[in-house]
N, C-alpha and C positions, 0 to 999 in steps of 0.2 A: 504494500500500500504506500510503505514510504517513496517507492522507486516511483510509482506511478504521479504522486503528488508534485513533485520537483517542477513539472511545469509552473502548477499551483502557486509554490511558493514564487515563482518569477510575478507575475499576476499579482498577488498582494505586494512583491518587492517595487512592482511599476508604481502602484497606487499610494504607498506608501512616502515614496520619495516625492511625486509628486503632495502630498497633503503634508510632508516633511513632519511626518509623525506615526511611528511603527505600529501606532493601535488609533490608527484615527477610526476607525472600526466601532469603536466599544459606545459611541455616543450615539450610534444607528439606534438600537433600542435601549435607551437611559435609563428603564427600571430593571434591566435585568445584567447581573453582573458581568461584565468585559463583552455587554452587547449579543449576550450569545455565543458567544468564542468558544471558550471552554470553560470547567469549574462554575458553570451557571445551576443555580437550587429550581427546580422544578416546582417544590413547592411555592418556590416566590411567583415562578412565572405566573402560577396558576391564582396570584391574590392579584393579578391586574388584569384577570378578564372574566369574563360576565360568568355568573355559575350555569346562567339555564345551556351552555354548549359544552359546560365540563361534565364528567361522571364524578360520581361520589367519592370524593380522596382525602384523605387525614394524613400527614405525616408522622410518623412514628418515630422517637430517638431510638437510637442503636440501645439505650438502658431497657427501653420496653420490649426487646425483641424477646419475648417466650410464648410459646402454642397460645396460652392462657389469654396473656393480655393482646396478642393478637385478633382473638377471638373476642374478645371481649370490645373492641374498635370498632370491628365487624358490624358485631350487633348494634352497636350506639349507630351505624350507617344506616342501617338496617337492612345488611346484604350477609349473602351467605355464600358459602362454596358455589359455581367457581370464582374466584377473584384476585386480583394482580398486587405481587410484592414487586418492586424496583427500587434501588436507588433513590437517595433525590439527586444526587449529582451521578450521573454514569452518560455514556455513550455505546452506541450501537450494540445494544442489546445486550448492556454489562449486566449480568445475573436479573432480567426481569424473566418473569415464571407465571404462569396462570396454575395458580393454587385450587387442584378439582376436591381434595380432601385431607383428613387427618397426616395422615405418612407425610404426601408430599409436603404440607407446611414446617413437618417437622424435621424432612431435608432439606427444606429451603435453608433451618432455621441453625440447621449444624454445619454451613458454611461461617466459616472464620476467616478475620476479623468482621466484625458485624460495624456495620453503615446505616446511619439515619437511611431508614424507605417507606417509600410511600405505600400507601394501602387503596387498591383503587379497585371500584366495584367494575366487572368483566362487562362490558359491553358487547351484546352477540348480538348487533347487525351483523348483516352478511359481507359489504363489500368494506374493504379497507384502501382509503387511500393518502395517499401526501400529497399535500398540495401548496405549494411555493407563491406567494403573498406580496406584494410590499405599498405604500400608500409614501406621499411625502408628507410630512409631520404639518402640513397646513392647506393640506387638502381632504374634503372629503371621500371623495373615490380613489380609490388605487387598481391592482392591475394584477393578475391570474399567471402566472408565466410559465409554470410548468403543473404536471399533473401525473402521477406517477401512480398505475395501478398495482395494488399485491395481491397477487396469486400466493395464497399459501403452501406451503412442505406440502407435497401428497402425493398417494400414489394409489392406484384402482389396480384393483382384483380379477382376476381372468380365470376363478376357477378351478387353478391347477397349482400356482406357487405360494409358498407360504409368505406372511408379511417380512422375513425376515429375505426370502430371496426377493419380494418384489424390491424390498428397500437396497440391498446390495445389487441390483441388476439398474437401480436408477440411475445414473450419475451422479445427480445435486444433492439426493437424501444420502449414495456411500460415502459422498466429503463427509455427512453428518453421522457415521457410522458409531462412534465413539459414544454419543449422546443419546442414539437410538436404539443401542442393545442397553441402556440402565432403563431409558425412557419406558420400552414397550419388553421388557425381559419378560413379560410372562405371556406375550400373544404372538410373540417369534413364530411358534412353530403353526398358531392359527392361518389354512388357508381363508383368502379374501374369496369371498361370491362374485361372479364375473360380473361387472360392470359397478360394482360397489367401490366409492371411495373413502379413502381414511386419510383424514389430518394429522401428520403425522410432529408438526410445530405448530400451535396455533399463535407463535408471536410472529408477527410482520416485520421481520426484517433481515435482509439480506448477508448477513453474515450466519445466520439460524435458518438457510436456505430458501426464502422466499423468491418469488421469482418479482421483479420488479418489469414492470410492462410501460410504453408509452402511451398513457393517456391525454396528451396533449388536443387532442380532436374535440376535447368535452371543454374547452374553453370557449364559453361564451358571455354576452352581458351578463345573463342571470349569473350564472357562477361567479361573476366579478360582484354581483350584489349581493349576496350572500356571507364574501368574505369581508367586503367592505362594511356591511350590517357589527360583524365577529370584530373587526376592528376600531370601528367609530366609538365599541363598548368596551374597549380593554384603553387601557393607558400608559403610556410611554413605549410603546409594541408599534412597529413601522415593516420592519423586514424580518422574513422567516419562514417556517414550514409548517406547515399544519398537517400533525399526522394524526387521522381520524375512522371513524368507522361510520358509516352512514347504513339507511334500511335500501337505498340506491338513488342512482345518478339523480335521478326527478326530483326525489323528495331534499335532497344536497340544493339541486339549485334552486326548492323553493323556500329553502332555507328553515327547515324543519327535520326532523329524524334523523340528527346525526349529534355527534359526542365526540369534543377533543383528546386525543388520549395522551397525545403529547406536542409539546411547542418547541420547535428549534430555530437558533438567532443566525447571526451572522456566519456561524461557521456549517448551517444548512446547506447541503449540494441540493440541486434539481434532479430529484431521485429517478426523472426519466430514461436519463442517460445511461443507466443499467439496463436496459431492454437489452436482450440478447441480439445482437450482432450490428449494436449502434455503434458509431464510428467514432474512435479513441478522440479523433481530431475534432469531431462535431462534438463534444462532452467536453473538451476542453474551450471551445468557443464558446459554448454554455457556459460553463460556469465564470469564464472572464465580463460575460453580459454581464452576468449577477452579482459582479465584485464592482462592475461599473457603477451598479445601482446604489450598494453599500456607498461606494464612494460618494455619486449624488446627492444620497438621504445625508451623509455625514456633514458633508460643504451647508447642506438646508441648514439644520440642527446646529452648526458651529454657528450660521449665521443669526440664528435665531439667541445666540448665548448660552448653548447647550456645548459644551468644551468636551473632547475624547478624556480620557482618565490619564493622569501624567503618566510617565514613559517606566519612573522608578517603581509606581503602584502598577504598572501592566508589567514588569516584569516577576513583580514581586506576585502577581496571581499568577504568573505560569509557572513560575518555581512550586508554587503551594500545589497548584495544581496535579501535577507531575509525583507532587511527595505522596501526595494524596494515592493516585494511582498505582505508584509505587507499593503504596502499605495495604491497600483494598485488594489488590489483583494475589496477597500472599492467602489462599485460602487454602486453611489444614484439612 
């Protein structure tokens, strides 16, 4: 990933000399820490925008991590099995987990070192998508730019092989082989019925095998009013991603039956560009647009008297940052 970035870093290096400030970045969205960058708390993002588009989430400190008082949060939500442990500070699918019972909470719960996570009630609409935002801070409509559909891990039944050769005969689910003999050890040897499919990750995200699809086609006015709706009601939130579950495309753009599940800032790619067999060079023209835009909103915002965070404090959270990950990723 690092190999692949290097462009990337050129792109912020451009944008950077030009604003003659290595995080003029961080001032794009001002209530969220380093603008979305890295080391941003979920749960903050989620006290500056409207509850009726969030699901139900309570942050938990790393003190309160036991079965008991997990369950006991639950109830005050008033949800129940299944429902989502994360982080409030991770990236791309650092330990988030759809909690379907007892066991599983309780190996969520014996990963070490334990991290402040959030608790968040499972939302099962059916489609999940991301979708890439930005508005300039003194305007009211902003602008859809990308749209990124998830096909979840899966694989369908023919009858004949069991789940354990469908999943080694896949290719995307045997990258995920290590995860999916703990996952599924007791229905290995279960043949699937032909034409039956089985979810095999119900998290949407591309490192836990999803498949990420071009949804760009679904960009329309409504979709832009929609989002603009979601952004008019949040505050200090300009530029980012919205990664969501909706009951489908319709009811998305009439701006009803769908649920944030999560908000990413500046350091958001346009998740479309993972479609299988999009072109390295077109993904990278992408995402210099959307560093362009960064840069825009920032030049707005400076001009408005909204200043990036000095150079000493944006170093000083990517060191923190980093320690952070460092100490999180050591799990006994």
């Amino acid at each position: 990933m690092q190999l692949v970035n290097i462009p990337v870093g050129f792109i912020w290096l451009y944008y950077a000399i030009r604003a003659r400030h290595p995080f003029f970045f961080s001032n794009t969205n001002p209530v969220i820490e380093n603008g979305g960058f890295l080391g941003e708390s979920k749960e903050n993002i989620f006290r500056h925008m409207p509850d009726e588009f969030l699901p139900k989430t309570i942050l938990l400190p790393a003190s309160a991590l036991t079965p008991e008082k997990v369950l006991e949060h639950a109830a005050g939500l008033g949800i129940t099995y299944p429902f989502i442990l994360k982080p409030n500070i991770g990236e791309r699918g650092f330990r988030v987990e759809r909690i379907d019972d007892q066991t599983a909470l309780e190996n969520y719960l014996n990963q070490k070192p334990y991290v402040d996570v959030l608790l968040q009630e499972y939302v099962d609409y059916p489609v999940e998508l991301s979708v890439m935002y930005h508005r300039s801070p003194h305007a009211h409509a902003g602008q859809v730019t990308s749209v990124c559909i998830k096909e979840m891990l899966s694989v369908t039944g023919d009858g004949r092989r069991t789940l354990r050769e469908l999943i080694l005969d896949y290719p995307r689910a045997k990258l995920q082989w290590e995860v999916m003999e703990k996952r599924w050890q007791d229905s290995l040897t279960f043949v699937l019925p032909d034409g039956e499919k089985k979810t095999l990750m119900p998290i949407g995200n591309h490192c836990r095998g999803a498949m990420f699809l071009n949804g760009n086609d679904l960009i329309d006015e409504q979709l832009c009013a929609t989002f603009d709706r979601v952004s008019q009601a949040s505050q200090g939130i300009f530029y980012g991603r919205f990664d969501l579950r909706c009951e489908n495309i319709e009811s998305l753009k009439a701006g009803r039956n769908f649920k944030i599940l999560e908000y990413n800032g500046v350091s958001a790619e346009p998740a479309h560009i993972y479609h299988p067999g999009y072109s390295l060079w077109q993904a990278y023209r992408d995402i210099a647009y959307h560093w362009k835009i960064i840069y825009k909103i920032s030049r707005q915002q400076k001009q408005q008297g909204v200043h990036p965070m000095p150079v000493r404090e944006g170093w000083h959270q990517v060191r923190k940052y980093f320690a952070y990950k460092k100490w999180a990723n050591q799990i006994s």
